[in-house]
C-alpha positions in Angstrom: 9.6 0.5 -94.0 6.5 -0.4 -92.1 5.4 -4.3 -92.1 1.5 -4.1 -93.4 -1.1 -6.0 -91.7 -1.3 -8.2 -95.1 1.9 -9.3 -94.6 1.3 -10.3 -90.9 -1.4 -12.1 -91.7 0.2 -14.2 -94.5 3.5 -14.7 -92.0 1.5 -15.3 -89.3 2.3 -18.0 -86.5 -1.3 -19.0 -85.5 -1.6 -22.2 -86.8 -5.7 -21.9 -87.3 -5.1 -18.6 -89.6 -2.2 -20.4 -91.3 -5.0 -23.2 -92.1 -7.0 -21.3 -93.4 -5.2 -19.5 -95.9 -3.6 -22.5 -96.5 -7.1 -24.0 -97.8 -7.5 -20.4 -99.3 -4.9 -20.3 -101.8 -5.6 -24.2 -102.6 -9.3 -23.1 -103.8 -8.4 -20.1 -105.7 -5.6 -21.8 -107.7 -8.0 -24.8 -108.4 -10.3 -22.3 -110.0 -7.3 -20.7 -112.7 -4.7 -23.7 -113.2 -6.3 -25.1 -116.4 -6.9 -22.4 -117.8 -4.6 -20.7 -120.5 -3.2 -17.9 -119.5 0.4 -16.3 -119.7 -0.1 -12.6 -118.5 -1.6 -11.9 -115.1 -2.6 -8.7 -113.3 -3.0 -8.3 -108.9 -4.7 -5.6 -108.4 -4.4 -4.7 -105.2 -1.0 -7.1 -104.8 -0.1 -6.2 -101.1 3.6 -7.4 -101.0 3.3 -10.2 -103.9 2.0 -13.7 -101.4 -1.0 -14.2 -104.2 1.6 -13.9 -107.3 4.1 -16.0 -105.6 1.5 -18.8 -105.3 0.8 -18.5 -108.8 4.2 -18.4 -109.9 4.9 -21.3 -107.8 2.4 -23.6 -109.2 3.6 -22.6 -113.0 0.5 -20.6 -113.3 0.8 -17.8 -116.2 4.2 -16.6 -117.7 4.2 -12.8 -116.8 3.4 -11.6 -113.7 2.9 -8.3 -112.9 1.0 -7.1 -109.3 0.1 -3.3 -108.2 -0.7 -1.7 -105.3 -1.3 1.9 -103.8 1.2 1.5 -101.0 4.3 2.1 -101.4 5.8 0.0 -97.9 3.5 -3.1 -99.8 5.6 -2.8 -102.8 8.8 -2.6 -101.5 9.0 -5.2 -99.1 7.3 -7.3 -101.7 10.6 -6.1 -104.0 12.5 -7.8 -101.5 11.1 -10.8 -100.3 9.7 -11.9 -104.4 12.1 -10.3 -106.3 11.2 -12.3 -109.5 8.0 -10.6 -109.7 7.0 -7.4 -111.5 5.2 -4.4 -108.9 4.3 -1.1 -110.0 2.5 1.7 -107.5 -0.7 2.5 -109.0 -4.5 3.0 -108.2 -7.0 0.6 -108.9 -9.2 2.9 -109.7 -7.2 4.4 -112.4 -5.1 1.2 -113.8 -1.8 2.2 -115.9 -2.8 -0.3 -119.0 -5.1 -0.1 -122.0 -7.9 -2.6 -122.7 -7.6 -5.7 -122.7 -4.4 -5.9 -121.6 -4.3 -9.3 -119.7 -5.8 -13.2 -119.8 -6.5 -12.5 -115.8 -6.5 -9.7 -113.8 -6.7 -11.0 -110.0 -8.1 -8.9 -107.3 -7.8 -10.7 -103.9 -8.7 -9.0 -100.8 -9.0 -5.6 -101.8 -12.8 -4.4 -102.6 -13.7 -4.3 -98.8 -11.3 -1.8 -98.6 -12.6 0.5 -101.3 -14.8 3.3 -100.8 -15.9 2.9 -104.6 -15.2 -0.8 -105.6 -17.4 -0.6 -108.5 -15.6 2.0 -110.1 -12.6 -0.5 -109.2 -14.2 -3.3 -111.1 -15.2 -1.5 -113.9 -11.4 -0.6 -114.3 -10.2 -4.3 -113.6 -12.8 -5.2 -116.1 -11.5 -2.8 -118.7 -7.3 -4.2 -118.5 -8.8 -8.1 -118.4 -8.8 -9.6 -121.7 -10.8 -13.1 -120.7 -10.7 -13.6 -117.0 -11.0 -12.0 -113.3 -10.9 -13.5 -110.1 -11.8 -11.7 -107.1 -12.1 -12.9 -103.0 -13.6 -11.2 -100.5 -14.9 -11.5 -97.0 -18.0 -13.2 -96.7 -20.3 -11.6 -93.7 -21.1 -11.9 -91.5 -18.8 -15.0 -91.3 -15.6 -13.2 -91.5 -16.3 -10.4 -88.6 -17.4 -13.7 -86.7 -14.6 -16.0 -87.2 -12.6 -12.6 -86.2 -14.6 -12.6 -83.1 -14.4 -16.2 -82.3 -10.0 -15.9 -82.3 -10.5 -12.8 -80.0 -9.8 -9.9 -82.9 -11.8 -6.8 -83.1 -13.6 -7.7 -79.8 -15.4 -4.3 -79.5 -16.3 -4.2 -83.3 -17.7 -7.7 -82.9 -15.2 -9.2 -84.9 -15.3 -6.6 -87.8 -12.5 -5.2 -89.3 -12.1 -1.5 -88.9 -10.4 -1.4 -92.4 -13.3 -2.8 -94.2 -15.8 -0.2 -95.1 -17.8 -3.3 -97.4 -19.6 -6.1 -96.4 -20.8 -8.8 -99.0 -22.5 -12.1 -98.6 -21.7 -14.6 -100.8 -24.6 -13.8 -103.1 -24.3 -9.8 -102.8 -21.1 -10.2 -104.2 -22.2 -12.7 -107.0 -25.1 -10.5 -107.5 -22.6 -7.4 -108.0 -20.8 -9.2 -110.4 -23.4 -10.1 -112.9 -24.7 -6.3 -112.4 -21.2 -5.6 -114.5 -22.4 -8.0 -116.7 -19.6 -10.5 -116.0 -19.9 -14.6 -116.4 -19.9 -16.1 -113.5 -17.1 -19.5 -114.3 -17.4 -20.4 -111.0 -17.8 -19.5 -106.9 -16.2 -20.9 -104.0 -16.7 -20.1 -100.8 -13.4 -20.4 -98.6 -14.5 -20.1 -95.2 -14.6 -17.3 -94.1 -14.1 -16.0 -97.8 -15.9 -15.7 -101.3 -14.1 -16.5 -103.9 -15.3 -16.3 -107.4 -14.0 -16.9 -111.5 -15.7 -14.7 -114.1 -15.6 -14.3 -117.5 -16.0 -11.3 -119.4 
């Protein structure tokens, strides 16, 4: 089974990353832990760090997190295996509408060669909520730079074909007609609560 790079950034010894994220998950929980919800989606769940936050902090009551790769998904079977994973595609989500309170997607657009066919799936499964992270540019490619990663991409990651400022990403949101709840910025991320 081969280790991802998500999980070696989330196991990571470098106590500056480990700050980070740290601060990270504190801001996105903060955004989601009053409201009511029992059923969450990750789209996009790498091995399961973002549900195992939630299910640590008594956030939602089923948990269920999907992702394309199948080495993601098993490891995550073994290190959380008190939460749900299913392969599947986010373009092509396995659930009918409306299926749950939140549908988290953490992470994952930046990757996507077509993340607004993406959203407009996440959309579709969410009932009330989403909650989406991304990088924000070009702060992200420079705090990269700045640790010494990606040195001849100046600090940008070669798996990351988008690239959103804060307000791009914002701006795509509202385009799916989504209510913005409320936007964070983590440095060096975006995170941001919407309403459908």
């Amino acid at each position: 089974m081969k280790i991802t790079n998500n999980y070696k950034k989330n196991k990571s010894k470098n106590l500056i990353q480990n700050w980070l994220i740290e601060n990270f998950y504190k801001k996105l929980l903060r955004l989601v832990v009053n409201l009511q919800i029992e059923t969450i989606l990750d789209a996009g769940c790498g091995e399961g760090f973002t549900l195992y936050r939630f299910y640590k902090n008594k956030i939602g009551k089923q948990l269920l997190g999907i992702d394309f790769s199948s080495d993601a998904i098993n490891l995550g079977k073994k290190i959380f295996p008190f939460i749900n994973f299913r392969k599947a595609n986010a373009y092509s989500l396995p659930y009918k509408n409306n299926s749950f309170d939140l549908v988290v997607c953490c992470e994952v657009l930046e990757h996507l060669v077509y993340p607004e066919k993406a959203l407009t799936e996440i959309i579709r499964v969410s009932r009330k909520f989403c909650l989406f992270s991304v990088p924000n540019e070009p702060f992200f490619a420079l705090a990269n730079f700045l640790r010494g990663k990606n040195l001849s991409r100046w600090g940008n990651d070669i798996e990351h074909i988008q690239h959103w400022t804060n307000h791009q990403f914002i701006a795509l949101l509202k385009q799916k007609g989504l209510t913005i709840k409320s936007a964070r910025s983590s440095f060096p991320w975006t995170i941001v609560l919407v309403e459908k």
